[in-house]
N, C-alpha and C positions, 0 to 999 in steps of 0.2 A: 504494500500500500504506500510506503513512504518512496519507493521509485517514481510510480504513479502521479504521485501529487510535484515529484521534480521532472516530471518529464522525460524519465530515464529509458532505454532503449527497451528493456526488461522488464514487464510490472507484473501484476498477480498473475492476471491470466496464462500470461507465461510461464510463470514458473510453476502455477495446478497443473501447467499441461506436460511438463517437464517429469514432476514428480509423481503424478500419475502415471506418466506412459513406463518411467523407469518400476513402477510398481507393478505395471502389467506385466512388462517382461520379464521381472526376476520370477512371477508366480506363474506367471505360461514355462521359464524356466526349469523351474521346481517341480511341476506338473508332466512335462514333458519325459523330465530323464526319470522320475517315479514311475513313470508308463513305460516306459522304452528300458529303462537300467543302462542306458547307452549316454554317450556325452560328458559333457564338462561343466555343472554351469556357472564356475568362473568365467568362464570363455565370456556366456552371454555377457555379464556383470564387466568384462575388462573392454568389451564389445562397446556398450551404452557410455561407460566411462571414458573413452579413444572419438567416440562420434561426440560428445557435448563438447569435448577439446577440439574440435576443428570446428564443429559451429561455435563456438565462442570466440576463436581465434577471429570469425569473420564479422564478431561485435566490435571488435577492439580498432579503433582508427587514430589515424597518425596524421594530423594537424601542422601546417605549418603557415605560422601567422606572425610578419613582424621578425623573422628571422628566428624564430624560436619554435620548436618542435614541441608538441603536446599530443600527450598519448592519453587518450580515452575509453573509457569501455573497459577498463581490465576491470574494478570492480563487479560490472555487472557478468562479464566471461566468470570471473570467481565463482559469482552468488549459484548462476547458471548450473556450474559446472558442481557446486555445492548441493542443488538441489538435486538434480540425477543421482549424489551417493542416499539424498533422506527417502528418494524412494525405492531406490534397492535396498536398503536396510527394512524397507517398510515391509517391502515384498517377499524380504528372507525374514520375516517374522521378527527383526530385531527392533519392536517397537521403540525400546528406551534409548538406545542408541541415535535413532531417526527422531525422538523427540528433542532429545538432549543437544542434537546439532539444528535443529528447525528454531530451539531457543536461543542458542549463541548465533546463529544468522540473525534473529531480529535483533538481537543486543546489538553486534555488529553493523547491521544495517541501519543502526539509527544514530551511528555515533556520528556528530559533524568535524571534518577536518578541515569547514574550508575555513582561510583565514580571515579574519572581520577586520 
């Protein structure tokens, strides 16, 4: 919510849809090799972990204003890339885990650095 309200590249919706889809897959995962006894499913899990890292890589932009370079967008590649592990945790049943890091995300996300 507080992306949202700055206009950040990233706001809720995206990251429900992040941390959703990473919780389908761990439990399509889970469901899968229990049926089959065949598979890895770190694989999936290192799989969803390697794809939020190139999509957030193509968050991140490189500014140049004034003769001075600014890099943008790594917080929100972070958060991004932070929410894919809360819904694989979620997915692999490790609730407290996924809760534990969904709360140091909002603490984190509300901290302000810019300077006044």
């Amino acid at each position: 919510m507080e992306r949202q309200r700055h206009n950040k590249n990233a706001g809720a919706r995206t990251h429900l849809t992040i941390s959703l889809s990473a919780t389908a897959l761990m439990i399509l995962a889970i469901e899968c090799f229990n049926e089959t006894n065949a598979g890895d499913i770190t694989r999936i899990a290192a799989a969803a972990i390697q794809g939020m890292g190139f999509l957030g890589a193509g968050v991140i932009l490189h500014n140049v204003k004034d003769d001075q370079v600014r890099v943008e967008g790594i917080t929100t590649a972070a958060i991004m890339w932070a929410t894919t592990v809360v819904g694989l945790c979620i997915g692999f049943g490790k609730f407290f885990i996924g809760i534990l890091l969904t709360i140091g995300m909002l603490i984190i996300s509300n901290i302000d650095t810019r300077k006044k």
